[in-house]
N, C-alpha and C positions, 0 to 999 in steps of 0.2 A: 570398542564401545564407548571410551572417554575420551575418545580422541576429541571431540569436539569441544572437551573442555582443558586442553595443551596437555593429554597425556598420552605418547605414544604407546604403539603394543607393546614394547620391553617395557616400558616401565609400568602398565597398567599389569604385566605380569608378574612381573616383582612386586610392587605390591599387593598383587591378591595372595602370592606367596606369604610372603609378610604377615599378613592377617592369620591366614591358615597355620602358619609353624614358626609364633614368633621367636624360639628360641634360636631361628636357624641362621644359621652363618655365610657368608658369600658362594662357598664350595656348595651349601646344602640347595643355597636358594637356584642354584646355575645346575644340580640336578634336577630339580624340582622342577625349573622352568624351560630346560630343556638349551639355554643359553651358555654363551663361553661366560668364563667369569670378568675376563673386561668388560662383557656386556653388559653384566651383573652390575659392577661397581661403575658404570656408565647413568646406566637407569637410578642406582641411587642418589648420583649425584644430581638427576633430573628431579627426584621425587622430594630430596632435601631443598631444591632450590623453591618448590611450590610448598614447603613447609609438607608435606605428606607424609614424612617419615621425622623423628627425631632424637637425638642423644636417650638412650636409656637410663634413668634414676636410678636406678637396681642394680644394673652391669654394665661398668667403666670400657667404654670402648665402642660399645655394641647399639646400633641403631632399635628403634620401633618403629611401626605404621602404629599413624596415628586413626583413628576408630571411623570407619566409611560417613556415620552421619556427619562428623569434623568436616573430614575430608572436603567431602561434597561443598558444605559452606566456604571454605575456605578458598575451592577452586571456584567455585560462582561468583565468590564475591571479586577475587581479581578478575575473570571474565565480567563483571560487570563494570569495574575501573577503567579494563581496557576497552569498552562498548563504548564508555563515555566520555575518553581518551579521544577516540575514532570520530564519536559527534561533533565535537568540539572543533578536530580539526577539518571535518566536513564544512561544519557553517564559518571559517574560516576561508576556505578555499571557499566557497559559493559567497561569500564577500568577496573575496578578492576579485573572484570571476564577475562578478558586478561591476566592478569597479572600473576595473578593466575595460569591458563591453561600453560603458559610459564615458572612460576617456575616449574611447574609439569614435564613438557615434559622434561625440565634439568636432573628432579631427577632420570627420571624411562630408566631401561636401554633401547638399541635402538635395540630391537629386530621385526621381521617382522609380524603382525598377520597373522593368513590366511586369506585367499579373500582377502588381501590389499596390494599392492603394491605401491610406491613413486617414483616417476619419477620425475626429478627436472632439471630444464634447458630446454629450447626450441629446443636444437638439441635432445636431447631426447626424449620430446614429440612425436617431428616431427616422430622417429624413430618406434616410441612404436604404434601413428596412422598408419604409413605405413604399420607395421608388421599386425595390425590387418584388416587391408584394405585386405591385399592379404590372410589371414585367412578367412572370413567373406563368408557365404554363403547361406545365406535367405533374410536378412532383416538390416537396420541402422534407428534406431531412434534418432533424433537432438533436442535439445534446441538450437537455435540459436538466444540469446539476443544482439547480439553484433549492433545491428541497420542494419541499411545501407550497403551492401558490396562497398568496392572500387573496381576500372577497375581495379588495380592489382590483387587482392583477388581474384577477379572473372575470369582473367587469368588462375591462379593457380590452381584455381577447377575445369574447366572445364575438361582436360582432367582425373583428376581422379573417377572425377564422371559420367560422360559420360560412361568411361572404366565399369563400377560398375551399370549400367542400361543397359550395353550390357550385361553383366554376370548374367543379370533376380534378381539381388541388389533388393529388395524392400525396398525404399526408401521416408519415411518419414520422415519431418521436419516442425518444428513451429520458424517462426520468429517474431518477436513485432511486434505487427501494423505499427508502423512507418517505416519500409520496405517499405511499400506502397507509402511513398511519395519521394522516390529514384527512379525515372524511371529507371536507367542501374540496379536496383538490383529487379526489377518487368521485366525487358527483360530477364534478367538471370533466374530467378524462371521460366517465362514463357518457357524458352527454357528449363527445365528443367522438366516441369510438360509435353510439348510435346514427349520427350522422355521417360515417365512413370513415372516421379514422383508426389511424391504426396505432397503439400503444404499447409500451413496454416498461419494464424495469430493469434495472442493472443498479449491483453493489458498489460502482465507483464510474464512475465518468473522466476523462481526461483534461477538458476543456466544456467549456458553452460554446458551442457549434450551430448555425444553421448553410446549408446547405440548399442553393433552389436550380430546381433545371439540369442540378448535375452539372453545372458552367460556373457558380459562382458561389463564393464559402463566404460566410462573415464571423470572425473571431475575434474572441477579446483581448487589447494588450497584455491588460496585465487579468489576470482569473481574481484578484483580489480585489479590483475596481471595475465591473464590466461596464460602468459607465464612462470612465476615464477614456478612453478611447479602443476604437478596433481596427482591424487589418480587414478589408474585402478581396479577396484571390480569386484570379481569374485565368493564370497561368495552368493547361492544360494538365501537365504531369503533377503540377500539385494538387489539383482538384480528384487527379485519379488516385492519389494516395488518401484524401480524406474522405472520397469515396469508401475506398476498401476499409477502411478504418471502422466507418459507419457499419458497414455491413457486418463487418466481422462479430462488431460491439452486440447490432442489433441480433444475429444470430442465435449467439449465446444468453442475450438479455429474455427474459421471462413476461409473459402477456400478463397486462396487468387482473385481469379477469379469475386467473390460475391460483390457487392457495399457496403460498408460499413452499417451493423445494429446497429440500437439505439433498447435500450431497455425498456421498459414499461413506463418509467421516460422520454426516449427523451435524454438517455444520451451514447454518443458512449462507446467503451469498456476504450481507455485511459481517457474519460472523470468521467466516474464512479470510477477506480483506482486515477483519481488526486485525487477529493471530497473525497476518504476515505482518500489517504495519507496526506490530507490537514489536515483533522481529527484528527488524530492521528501525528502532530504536525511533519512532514517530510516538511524539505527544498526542495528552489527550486531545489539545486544540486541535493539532493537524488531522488526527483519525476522525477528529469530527469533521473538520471540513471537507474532508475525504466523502464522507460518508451522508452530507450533506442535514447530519442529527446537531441537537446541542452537544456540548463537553459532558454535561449530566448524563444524558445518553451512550455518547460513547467510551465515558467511563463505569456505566452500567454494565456493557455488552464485556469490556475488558474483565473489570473482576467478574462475571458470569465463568468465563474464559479458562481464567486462572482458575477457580472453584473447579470446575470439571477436569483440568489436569491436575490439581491438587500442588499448583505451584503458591510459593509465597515471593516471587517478583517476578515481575517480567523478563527479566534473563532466563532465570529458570522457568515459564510460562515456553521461551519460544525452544530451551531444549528439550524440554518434555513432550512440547506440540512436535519436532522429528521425532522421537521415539513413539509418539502415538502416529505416525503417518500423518498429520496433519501439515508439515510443511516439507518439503525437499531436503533428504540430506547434504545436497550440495547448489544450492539457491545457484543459477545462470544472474 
């Protein structure tokens, strides 16, 4: 049961021993727990190294467990040193791996592969989606993580897309949930979905994707500048993998028309993506750009989070969230 917090089953038996019959002694406790007595004096040496047991005031020689609400703090708290041990040397290695990638790119000459093409600068962009706009003649698939549209934005598109559902365009697109709480950008979709399109939601998106014909992707260098430049693919097997990607996404994503579903846990789509990103040691910045909200927001939904498991930090948030079913005991 504590295993997940570095205690195995001998030693989480030894110390529930301990608790129960603190007077007891290596022989009493390797009855007790069913264990040889090396095991015994094994386990305690595990429990003294996490401070769980210690020297008795009372009687020279003789260990205690120290009291489960201790305990607990005391294992969380170094699980949570070593979480942030583990961060550290995460964004360490992801510098490095940067780094690396960027001498490389220096070294090797700058020739074009097939299926890929580099478009850099926003008037280019701009140019390379128009050209494929008036190209385009089945179908446009969207990732659109970007949150919220603005009155300007949604100026802008209206006559292009409109143009483009007149022309029999099938027109699918997935926005983040939080779309939903933009009234003028749920007016827009709606006026949108009235002239044939088709819309959705989904709690987290992987990229800004479009997709037309099913021939030709356009994505952005980098997700943190979509202006800065994009990649247009045109290579067969990678269009069928971001194909499938689409569909898969769309599948599971939610029509925007729908009231919002919780799922088996009682937990909305962004709420189930906080809890895992909480998990897995992601700030409020990053949960919110995940999630496509401000940091206000995504630190609303967290402590919402922790209240309902009645956790006081996020370490303890995401071992409570396994005991509640809420996340994998054993995350792939």
């Amino acid at each position: 049961m504590l295993a997940v917090l570095g205690l195995d089953t001998r030693a989480e038996s030894v110390y529930r021993s301990m608790l129960a019959h603190p007077q007891a002694g290596v022989a009493a406790l390797a009855q007790a727990t069913g264990l040889a007595e090396e095991e015994v004096r094994d386990a305690l040496d595990l429990l003294s190294e996490l401070a769980l047991v210690r020297p008795s005031a009372e009687q020279e020689g003789r260990l205690r467990a120290v009291s489960p609400d201790i305990g607990m703090e005391i294992l969380l708290a170094r699980q949570q040193a070593e979480l942030a041990a583990q961060q550290q040397r995460l964004e360490t290695s992801r510098a490095a791996a940067a780094q690396l990638i960027a001498d490389f790119a220096d070294l090797r000459p700058a020739e074009p592969s097939p299926g890929v093409e580099q478009v850099i600068g926003l008037d280019r962009i701009r140019e390379c989606l128009a050209r494929l706009t008036r190209e385009m003649t089945t179908e446009v698939m969207t990732f659109a993580p970007d949150g919220a549209h603005t009155p300007e934005s949604i100026a802008a598109a209206r006559p292009l897309n409109e143009e483009l559902l007149k022309r029999g365009i099938r027109m699918r697109t997935i926005y983040l949930d939080s779309a939903r709480n933009s009234p003028h950008t749920v007016e827009y979709v709606n006026w949108l979905s009235e002239r044939g399109a088709h819309i959705r939601t989904a709690p987290i998106l992987p990229t800004r994707m479009i997709i037309t014909d099913r021939s030709t992707a356009v994505i952005p260098v980098s997700s943190d500048d979509t202006a800065a430049g994009a990649v247009v693919l045109t290579g067969q097997g990678t269009l069928s993998a971001l194909c499938a990607l689409f569909e898969t996404t769309w599948a599971s994503a939610q029509p925007l028309g729908q009231p919002t579903v919780r799922d088996a846990e009682g937990l909305t789509g962004p709420e189930a993506t906080t809890i895992r990103l909480l998990s897995e040691g992601f700030t409020d910045e990053a949960i919110a750009k995940r999630l496509g909200v401000s940091q206000r927001t995504a630190r609303r939904i967290a402590t919402d989070l922790m209240d309902r498991l009645g956790a006081r930090s996020r370490f303890e948030a995401g071992v409570r969230a396994v005991q509640r079913g809420w996340l994998p005991s054993h995350p792939s």
